[in-house]
PDB file of N, CA, C and O in Angstrom:
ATOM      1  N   UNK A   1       0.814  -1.203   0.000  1.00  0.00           N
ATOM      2  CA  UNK A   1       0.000   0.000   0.000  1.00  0.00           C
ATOM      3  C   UNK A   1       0.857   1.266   0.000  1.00  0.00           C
ATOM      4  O   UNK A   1       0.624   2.121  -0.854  1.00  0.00           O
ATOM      5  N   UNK A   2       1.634   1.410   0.715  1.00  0.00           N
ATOM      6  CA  UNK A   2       2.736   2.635   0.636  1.00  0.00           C
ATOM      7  C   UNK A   2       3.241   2.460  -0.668  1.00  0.00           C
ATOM      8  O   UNK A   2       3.399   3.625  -1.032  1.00  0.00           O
ATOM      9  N   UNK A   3       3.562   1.803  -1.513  1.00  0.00           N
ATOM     10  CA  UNK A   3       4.038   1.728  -2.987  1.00  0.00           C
ATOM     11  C   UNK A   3       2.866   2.597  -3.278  1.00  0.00           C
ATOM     12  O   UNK A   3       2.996   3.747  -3.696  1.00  0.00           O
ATOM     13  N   UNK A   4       1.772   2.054  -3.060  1.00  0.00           N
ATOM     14  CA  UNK A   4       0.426   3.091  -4.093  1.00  0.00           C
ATOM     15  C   UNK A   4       0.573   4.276  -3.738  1.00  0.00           C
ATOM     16  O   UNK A   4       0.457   5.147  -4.600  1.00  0.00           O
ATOM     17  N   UNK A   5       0.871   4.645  -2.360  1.00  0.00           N
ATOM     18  CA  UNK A   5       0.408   5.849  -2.191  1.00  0.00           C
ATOM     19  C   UNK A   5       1.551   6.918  -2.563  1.00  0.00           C
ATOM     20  O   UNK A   5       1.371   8.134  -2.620  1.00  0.00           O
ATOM     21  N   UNK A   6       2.741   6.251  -2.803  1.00  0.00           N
ATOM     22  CA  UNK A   6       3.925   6.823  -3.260  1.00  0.00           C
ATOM     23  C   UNK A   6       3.608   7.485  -4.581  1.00  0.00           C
ATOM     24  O   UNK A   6       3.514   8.668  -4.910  1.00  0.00           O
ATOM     25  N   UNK A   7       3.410   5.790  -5.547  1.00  0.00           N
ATOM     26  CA  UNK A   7       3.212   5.931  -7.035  1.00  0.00           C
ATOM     27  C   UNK A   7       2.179   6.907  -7.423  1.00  0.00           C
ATOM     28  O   UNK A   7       2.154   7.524  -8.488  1.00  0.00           O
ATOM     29  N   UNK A   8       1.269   6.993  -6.391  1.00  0.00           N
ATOM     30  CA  UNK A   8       0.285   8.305  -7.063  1.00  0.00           C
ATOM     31  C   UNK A   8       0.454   9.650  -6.827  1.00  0.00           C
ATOM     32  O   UNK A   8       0.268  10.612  -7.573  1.00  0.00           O
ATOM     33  N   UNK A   9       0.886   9.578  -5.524  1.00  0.00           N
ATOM     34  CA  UNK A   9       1.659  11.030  -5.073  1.00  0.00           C
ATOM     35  C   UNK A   9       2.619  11.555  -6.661  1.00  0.00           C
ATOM     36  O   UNK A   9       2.376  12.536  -7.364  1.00  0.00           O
ATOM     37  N   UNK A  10       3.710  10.521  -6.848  1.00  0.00           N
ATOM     38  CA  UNK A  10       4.340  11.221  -7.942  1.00  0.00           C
ATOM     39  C   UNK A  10       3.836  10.970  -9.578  1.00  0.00           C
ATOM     40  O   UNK A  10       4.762  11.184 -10.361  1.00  0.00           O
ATOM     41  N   UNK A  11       2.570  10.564 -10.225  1.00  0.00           N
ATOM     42  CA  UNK A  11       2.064  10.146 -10.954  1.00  0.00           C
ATOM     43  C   UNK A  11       1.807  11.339 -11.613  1.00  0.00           C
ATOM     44  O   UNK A  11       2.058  11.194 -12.809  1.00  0.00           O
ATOM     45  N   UNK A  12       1.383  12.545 -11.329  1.00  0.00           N
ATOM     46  CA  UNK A  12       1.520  14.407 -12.314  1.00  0.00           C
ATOM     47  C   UNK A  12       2.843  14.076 -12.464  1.00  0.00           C
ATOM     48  O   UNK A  12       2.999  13.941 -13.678  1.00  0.00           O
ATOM     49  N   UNK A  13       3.995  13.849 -11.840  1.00  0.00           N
ATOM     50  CA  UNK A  13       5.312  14.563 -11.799  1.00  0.00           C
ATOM     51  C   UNK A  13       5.881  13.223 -13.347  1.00  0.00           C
ATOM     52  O   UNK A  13       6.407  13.596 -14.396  1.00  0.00           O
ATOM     53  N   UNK A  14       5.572  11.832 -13.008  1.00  0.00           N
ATOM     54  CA  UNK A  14       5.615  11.370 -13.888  1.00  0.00           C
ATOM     55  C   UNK A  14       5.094  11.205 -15.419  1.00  0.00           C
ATOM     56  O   UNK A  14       5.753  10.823 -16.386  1.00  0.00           O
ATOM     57  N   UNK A  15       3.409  11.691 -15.363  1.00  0.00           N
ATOM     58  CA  UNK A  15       3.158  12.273 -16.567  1.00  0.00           C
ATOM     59  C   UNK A  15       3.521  13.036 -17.165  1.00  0.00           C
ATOM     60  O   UNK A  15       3.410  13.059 -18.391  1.00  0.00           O
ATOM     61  N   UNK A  16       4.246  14.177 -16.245  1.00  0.00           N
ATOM     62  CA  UNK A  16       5.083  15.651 -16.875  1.00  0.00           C
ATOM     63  C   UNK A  16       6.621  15.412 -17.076  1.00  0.00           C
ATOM     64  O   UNK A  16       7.492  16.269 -17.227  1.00  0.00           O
ATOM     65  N   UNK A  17       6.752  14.037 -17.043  1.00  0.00           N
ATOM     66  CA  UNK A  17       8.492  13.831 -17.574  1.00  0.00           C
ATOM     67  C   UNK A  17       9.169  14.658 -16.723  1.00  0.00           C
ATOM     68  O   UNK A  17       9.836  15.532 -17.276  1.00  0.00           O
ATOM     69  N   UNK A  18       9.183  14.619 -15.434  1.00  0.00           N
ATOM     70  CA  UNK A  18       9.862  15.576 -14.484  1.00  0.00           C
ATOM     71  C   UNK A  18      10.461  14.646 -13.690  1.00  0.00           C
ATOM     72  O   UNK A  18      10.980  15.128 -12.683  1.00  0.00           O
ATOM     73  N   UNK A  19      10.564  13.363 -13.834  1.00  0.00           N
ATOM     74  CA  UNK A  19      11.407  12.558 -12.838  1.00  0.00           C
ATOM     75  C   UNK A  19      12.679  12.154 -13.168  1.00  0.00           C
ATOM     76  O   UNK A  19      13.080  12.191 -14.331  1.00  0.00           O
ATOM     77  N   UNK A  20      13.416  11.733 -12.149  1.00  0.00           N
ATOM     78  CA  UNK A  20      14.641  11.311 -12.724  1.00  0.00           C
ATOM     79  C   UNK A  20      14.132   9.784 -13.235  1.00  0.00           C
ATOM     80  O   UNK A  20      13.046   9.263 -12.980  1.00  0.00           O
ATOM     81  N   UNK A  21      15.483   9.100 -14.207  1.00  0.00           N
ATOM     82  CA  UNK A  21      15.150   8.128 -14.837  1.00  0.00           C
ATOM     83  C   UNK A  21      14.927   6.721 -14.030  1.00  0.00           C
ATOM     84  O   UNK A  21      14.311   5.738 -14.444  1.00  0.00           O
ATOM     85  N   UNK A  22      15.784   6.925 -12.392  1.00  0.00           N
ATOM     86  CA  UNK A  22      15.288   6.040 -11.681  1.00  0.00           C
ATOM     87  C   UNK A  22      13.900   6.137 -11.264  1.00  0.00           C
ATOM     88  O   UNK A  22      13.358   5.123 -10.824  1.00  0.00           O
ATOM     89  N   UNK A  23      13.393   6.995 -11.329  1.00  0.00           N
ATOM     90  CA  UNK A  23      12.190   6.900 -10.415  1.00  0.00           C
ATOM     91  C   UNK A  23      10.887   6.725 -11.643  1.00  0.00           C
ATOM     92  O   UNK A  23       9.743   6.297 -11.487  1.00  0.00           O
ATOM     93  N   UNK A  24      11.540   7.214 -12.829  1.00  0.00           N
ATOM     94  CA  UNK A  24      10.533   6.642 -13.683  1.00  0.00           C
ATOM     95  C   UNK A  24      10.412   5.062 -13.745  1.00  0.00           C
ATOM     96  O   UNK A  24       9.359   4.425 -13.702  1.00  0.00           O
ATOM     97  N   UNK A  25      11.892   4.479 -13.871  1.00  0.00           N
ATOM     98  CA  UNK A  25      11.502   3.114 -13.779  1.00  0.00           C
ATOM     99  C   UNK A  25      10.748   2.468 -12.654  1.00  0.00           C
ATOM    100  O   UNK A  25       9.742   1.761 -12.714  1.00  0.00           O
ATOM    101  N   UNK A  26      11.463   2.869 -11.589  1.00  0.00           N
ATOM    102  CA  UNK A  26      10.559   2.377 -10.270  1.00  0.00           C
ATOM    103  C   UNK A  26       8.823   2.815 -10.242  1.00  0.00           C
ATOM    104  O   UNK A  26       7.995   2.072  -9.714  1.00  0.00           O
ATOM    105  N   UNK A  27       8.594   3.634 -10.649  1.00  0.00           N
ATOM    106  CA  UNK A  27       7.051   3.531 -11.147  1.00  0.00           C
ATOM    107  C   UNK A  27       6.407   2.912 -12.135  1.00  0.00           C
ATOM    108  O   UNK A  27       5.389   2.225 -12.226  1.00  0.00           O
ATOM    109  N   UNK A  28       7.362   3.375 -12.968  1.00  0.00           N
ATOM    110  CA  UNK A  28       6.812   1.889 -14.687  1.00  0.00           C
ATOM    111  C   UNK A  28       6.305   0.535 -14.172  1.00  0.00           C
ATOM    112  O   UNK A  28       5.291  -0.107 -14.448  1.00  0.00           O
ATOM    113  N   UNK A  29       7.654   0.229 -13.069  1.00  0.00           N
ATOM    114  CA  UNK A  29       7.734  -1.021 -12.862  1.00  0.00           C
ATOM    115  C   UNK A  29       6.859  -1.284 -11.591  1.00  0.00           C
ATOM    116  O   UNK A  29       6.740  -2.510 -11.582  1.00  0.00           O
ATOM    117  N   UNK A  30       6.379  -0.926 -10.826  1.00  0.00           N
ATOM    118  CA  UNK A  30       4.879  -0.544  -9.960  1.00  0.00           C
ATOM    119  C   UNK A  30       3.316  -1.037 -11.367  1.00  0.00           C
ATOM    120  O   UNK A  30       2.475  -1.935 -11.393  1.00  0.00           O
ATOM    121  N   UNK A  31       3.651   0.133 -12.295  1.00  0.00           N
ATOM    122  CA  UNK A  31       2.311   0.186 -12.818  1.00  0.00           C
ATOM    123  C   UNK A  31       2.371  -0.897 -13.388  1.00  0.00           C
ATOM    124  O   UNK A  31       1.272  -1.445 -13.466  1.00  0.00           O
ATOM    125  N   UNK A  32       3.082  -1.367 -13.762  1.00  0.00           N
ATOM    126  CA  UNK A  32       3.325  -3.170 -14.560  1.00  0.00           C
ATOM    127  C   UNK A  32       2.602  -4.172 -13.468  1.00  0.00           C
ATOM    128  O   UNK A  32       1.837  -5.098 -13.740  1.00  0.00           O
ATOM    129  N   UNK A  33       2.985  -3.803 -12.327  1.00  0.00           N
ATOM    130  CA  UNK A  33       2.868  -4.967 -11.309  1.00  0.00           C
ATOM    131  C   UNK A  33       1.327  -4.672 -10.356  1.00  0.00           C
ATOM    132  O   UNK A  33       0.803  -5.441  -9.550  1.00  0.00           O
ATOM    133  N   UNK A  34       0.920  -3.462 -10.730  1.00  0.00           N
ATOM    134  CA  UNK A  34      -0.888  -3.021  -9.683  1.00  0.00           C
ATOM    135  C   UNK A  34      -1.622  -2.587 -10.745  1.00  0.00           C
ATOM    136  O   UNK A  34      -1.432  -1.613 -11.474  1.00  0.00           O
ATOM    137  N   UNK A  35      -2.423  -3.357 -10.756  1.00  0.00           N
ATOM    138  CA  UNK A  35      -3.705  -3.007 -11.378  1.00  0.00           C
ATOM    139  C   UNK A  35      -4.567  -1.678 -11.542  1.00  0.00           C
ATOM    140  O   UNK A  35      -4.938  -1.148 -12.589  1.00  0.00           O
ATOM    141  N   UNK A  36      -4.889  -1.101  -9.620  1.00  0.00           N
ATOM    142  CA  UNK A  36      -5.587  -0.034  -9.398  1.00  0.00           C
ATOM    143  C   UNK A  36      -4.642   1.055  -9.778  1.00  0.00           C
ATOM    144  O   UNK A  36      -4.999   2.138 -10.241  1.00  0.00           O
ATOM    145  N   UNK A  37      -2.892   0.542  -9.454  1.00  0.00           N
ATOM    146  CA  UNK A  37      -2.285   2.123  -9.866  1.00  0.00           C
ATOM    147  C   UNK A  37      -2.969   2.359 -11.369  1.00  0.00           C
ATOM    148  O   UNK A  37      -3.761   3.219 -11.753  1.00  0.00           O
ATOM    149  N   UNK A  38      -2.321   1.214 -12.078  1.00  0.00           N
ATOM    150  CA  UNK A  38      -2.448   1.648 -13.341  1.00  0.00           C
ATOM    151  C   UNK A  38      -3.458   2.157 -14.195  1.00  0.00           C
ATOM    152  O   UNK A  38      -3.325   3.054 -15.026  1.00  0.00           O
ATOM    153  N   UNK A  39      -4.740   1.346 -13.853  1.00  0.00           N
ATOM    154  CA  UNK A  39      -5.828   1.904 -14.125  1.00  0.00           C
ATOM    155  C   UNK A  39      -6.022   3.725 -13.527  1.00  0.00           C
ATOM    156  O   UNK A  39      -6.563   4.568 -14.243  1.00  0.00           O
ATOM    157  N   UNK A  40      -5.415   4.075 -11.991  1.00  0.00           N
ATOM    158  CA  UNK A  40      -5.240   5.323 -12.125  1.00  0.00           C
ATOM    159  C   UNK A  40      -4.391   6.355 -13.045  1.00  0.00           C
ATOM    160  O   UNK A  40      -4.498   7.581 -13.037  1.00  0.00           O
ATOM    161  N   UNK A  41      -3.630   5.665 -13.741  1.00  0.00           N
ATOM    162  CA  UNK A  41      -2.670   6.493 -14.307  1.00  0.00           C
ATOM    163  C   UNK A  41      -3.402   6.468 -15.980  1.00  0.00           C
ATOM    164  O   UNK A  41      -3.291   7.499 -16.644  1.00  0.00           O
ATOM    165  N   UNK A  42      -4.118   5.281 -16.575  1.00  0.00           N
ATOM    166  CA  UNK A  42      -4.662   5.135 -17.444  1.00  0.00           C
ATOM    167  C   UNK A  42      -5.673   6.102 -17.681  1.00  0.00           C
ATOM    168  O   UNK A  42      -5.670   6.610 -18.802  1.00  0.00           O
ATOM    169  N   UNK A  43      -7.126   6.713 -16.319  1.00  0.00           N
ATOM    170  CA  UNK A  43      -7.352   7.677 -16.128  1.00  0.00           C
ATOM    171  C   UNK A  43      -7.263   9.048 -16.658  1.00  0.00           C
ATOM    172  O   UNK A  43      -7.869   9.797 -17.424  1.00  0.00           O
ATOM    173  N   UNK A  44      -6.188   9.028 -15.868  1.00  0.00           N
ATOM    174  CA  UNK A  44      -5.171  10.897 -15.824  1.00  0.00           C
ATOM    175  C   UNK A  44      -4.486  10.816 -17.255  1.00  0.00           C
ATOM    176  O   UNK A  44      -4.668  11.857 -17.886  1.00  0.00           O
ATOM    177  N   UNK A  45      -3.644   9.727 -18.029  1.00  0.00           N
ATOM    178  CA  UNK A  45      -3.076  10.218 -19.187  1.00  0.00           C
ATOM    179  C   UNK A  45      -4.477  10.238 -19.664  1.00  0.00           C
ATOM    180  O   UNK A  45      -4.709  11.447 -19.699  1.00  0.00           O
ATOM    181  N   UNK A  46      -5.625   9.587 -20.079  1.00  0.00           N
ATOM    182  CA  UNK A  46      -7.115  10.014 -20.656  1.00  0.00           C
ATOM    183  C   UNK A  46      -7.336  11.195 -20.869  1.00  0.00           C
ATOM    184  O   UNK A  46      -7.545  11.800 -21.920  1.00  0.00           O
ATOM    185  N   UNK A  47      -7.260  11.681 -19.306  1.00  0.00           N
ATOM    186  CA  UNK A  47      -7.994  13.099 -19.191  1.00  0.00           C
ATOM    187  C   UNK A  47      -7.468  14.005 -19.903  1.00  0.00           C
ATOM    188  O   UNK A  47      -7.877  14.561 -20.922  1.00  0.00           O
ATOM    189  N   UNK A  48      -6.078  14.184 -19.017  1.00  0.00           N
ATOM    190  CA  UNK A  48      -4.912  15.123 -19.710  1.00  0.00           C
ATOM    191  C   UNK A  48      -4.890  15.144 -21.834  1.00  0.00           C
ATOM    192  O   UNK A  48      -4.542  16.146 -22.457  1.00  0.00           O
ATOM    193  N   UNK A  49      -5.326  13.863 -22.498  1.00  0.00           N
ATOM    194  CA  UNK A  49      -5.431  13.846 -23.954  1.00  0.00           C
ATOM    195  C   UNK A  49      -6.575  14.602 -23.953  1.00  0.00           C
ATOM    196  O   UNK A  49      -6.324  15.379 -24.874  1.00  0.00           O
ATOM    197  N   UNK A  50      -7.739  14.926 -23.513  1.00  0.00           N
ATOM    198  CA  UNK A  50      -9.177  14.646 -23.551  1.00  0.00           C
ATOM    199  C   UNK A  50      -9.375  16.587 -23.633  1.00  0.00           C
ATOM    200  O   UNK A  50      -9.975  17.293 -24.444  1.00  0.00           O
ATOM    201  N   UNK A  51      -8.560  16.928 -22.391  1.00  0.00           N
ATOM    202  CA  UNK A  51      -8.637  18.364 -22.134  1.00  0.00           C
ATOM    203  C   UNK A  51      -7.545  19.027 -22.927  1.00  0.00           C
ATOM    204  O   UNK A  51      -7.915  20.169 -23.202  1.00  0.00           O
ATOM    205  N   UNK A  52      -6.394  18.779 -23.386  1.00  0.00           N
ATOM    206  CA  UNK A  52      -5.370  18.943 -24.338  1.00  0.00           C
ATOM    207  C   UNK A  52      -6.433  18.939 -25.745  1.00  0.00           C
ATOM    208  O   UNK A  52      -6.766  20.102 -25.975  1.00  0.00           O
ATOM    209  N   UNK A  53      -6.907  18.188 -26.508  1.00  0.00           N
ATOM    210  CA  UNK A  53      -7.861  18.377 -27.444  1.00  0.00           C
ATOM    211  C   UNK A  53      -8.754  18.576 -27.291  1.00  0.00           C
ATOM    212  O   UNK A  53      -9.308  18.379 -28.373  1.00  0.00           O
ATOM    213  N   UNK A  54      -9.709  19.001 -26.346  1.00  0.00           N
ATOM    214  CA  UNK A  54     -11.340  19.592 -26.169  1.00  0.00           C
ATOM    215  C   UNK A  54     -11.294  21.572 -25.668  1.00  0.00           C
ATOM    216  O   UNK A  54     -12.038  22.502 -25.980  1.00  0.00           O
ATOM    217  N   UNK A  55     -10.070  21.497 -24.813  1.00  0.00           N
ATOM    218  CA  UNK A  55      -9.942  22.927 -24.216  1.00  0.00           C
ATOM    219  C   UNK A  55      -8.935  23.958 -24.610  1.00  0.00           C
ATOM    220  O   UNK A  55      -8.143  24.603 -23.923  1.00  0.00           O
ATOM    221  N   UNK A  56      -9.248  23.944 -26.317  1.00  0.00           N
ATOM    222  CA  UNK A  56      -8.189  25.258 -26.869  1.00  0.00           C
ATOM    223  C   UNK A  56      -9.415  26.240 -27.568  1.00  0.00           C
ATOM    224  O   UNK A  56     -10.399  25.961 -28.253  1.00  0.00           O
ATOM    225  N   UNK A  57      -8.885  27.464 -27.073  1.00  0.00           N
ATOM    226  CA  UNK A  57      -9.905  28.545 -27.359  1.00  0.00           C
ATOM    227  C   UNK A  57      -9.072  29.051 -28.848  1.00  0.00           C
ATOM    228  O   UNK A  57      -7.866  29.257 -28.982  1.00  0.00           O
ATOM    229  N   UNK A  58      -9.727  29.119 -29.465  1.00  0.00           N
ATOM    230  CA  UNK A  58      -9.159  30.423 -30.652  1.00  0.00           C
ATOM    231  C   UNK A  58      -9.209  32.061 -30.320  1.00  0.00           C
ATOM    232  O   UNK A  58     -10.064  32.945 -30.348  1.00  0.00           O
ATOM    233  N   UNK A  59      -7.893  31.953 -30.013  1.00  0.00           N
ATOM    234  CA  UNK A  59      -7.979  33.548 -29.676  1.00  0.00           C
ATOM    235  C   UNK A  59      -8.092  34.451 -31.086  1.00  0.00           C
ATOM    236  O   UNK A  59      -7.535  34.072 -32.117  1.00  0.00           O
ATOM    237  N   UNK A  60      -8.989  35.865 -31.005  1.00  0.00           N
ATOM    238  CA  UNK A  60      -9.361  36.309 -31.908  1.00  0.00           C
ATOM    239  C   UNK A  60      -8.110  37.174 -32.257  1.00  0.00           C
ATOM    240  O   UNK A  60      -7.239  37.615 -31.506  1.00  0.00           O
ATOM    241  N   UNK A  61      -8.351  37.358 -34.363  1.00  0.00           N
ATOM    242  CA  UNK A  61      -6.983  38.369 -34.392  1.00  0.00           C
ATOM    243  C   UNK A  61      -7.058  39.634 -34.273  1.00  0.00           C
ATOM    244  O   UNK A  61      -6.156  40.458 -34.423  1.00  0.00           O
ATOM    245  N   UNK A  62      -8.160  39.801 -33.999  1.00  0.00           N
ATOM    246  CA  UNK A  62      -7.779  41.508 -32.917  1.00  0.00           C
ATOM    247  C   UNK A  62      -7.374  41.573 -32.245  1.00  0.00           C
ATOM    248  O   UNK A  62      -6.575  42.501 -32.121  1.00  0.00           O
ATOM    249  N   UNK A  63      -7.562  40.680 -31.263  1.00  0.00           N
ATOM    250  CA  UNK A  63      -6.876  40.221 -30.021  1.00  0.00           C
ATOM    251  C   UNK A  63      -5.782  40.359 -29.899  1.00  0.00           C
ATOM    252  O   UNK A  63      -5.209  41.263 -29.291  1.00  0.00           O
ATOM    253  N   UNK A  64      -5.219  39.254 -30.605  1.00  0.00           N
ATOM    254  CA  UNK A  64      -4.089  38.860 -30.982  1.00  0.00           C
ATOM    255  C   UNK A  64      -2.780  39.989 -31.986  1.00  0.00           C
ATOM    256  O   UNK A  64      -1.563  39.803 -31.967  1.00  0.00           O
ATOM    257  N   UNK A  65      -3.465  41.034 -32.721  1.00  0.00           N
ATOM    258  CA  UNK A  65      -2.948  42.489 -32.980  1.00  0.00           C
ATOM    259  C   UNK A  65      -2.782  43.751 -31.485  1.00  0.00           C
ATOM    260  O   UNK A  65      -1.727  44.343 -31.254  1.00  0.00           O
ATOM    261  N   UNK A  66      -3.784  43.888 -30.831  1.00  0.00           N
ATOM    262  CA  UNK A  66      -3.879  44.528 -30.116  1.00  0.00           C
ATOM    263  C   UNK A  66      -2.976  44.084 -28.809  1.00  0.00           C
ATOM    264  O   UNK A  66      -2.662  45.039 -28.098  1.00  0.00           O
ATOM    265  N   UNK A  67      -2.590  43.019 -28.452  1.00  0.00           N
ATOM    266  CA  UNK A  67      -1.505  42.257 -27.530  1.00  0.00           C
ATOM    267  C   UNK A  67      -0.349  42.509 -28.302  1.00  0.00           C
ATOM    268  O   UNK A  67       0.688  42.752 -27.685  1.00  0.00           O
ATOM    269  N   UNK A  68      -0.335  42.498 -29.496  1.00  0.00           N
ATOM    270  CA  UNK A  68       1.188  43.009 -30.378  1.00  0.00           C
ATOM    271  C   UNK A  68       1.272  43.791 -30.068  1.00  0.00           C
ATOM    272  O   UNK A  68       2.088  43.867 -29.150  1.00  0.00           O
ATOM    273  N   UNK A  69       0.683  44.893 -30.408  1.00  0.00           N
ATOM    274  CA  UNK A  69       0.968  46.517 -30.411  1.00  0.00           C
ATOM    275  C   UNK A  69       1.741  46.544 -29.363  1.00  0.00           C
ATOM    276  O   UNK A  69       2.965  46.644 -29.272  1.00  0.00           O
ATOM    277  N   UNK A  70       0.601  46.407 -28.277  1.00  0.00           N
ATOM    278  CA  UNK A  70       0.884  46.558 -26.275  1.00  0.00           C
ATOM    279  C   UNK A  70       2.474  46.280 -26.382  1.00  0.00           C
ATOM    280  O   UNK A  70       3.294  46.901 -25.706  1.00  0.00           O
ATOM    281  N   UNK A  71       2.789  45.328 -27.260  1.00  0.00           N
ATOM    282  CA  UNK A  71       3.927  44.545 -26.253  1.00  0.00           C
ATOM    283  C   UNK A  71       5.203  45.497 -27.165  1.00  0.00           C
ATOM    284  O   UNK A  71       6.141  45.946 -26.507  1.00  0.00           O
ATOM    285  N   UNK A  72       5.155  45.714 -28.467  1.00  0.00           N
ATOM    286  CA  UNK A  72       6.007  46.835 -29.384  1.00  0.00           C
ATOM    287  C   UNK A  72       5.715  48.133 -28.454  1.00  0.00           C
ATOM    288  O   UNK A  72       6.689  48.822 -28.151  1.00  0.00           O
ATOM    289  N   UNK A  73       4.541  48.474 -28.024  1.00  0.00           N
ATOM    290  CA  UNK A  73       4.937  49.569 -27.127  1.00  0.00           C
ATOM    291  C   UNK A  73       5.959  49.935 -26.175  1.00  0.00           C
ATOM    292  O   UNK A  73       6.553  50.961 -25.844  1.00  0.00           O
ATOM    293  N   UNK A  74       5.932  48.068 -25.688  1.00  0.00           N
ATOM    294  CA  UNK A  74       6.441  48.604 -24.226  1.00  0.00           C
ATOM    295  C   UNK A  74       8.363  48.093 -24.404  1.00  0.00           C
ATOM    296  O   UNK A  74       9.175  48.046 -23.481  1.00  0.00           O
ATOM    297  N   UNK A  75       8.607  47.792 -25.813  1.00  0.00           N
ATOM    298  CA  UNK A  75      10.085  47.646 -26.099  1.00  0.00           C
ATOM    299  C   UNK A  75      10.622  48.206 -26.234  1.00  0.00           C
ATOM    300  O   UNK A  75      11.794  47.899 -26.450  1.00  0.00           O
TER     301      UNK A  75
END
């Protein structure tokens, strides 16, 4: 049980490629071996695809002119 509660504690840090390469393996090799981790991690990479392609706004190009200007102003 402390393995789980480890592996999920660092499970953001491992989706975000922020671990060192030992500790990625030592979790790989967790999610290989528990079911519930993995299915949690199966989850979260889901979501993270789900909101990555459902939650991009098109910013407008006025917008997107008028944030130019601002920023040539202030150089």
């Amino acid at each position: 049980m402390d393995h789980c509660n480890e592996t999920l504690r660092e499970l953001y840090l491992y989706l975000d490629g922020q671990l060192t390469d030992d500790d990625r393996v030592h979790i790989e090799q967790h999610l290989d071996d528990c079911s519930p981790c993995l299915e949690a991690y199966d989850f979260e990479a889901e979501l993270r695809l789900v909101v990555r392609s459902r939650c991009i706004e098109q910013v407008p190009e006025s917008l997107r002119r008028r944030i130019a200007k601002a920023l040539e102003r202030e150089s």
